[in-house]
C-alpha positions in Angstrom: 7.6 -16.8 -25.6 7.2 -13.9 -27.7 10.3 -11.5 -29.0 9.4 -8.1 -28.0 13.0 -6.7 -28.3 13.0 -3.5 -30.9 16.7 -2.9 -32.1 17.9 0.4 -32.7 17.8 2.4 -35.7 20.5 4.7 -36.6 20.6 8.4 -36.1 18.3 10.3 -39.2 21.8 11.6 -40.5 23.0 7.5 -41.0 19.6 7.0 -42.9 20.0 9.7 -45.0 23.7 9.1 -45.9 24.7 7.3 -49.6 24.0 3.3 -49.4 27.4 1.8 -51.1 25.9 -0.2 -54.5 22.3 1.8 -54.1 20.7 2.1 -57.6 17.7 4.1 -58.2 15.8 5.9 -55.2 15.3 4.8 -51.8 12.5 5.5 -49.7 12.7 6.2 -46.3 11.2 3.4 -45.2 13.7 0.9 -47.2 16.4 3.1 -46.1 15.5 2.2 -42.3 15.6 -1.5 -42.8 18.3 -1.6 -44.8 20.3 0.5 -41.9 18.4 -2.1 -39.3 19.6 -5.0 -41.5 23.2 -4.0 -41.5 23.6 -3.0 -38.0 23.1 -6.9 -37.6 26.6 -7.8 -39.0 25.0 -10.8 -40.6 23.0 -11.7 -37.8 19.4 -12.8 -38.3 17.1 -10.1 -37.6 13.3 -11.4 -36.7 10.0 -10.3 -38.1 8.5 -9.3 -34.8 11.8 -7.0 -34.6 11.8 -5.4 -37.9 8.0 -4.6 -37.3 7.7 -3.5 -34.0 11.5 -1.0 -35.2 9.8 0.0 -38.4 6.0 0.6 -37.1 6.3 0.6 -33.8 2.8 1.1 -31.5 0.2 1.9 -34.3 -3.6 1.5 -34.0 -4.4 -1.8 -35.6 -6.5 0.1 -37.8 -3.2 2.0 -38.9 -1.6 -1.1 -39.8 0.2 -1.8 -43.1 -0.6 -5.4 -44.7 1.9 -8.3 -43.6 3.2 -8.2 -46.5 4.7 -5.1 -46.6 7.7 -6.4 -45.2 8.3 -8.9 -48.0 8.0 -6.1 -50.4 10.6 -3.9 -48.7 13.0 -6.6 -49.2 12.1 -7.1 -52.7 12.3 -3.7 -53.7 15.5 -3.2 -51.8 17.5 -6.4 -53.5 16.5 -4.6 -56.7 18.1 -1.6 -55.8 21.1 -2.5 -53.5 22.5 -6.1 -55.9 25.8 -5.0 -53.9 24.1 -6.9 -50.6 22.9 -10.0 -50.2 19.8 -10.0 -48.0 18.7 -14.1 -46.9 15.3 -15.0 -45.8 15.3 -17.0 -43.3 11.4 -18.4 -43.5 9.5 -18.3 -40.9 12.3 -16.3 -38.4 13.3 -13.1 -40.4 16.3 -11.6 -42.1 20.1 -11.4 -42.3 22.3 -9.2 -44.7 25.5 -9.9 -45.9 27.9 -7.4 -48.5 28.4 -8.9 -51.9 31.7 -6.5 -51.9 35.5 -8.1 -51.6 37.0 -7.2 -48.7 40.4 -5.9 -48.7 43.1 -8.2 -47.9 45.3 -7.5 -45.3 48.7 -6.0 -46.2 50.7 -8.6 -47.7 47.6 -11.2 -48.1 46.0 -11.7 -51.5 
């Protein structure tokens, strides 16, 4: 059975807002799967969803190669070391925060 489910993306304002640990500029495209990433809470996210969100219905001949999704990823661990992004081979993605939490009030 194949996963045709596309999750949602955030509203352009969200993708354009300041990515806590970014270093160095993100493009727009890296922004959007970052955003798609972390709307997961941790949750694996699948290749089929992260292409059919990030490129939706395109010609074929409009494509980008398959391996544009590895190099996202790459490019955004570089500039985000603050999150840790897990591959998950041959099923997709999760993303987890590298940042401590703040204990609870009286909880160290």
């Amino acid at each position: 059975m194949r996963e045709t489910a596309v999750a949602e993306l955030p509203k352009f304002e969200t993708m354009l807002s300041e990515i806590p640990g970014s270093k160095g500029k993100i493009t727009m495209m890296q922004r959007a799967m970052f955003w798609l990433l972390h709307n997961a809470k941790g949750r694996i996210v699948t290749h089929r969803v992260i292409w059919d969100t990030l490129y939706g219905a395109r010609p074929e001949c409009d494509m980008p190669s398959s391996d544009v999704i590895k190099t996202h990823i790459c490019h955004i661990r570089k500039k985000l070391p603050g999150w840790q992004i897990t591959c998950h081979h041959g099923i997709g993605y999760s993303m987890v925060s590298r940042f401590k939490e703040a204990a609870p009030d009286g909880q160290d």
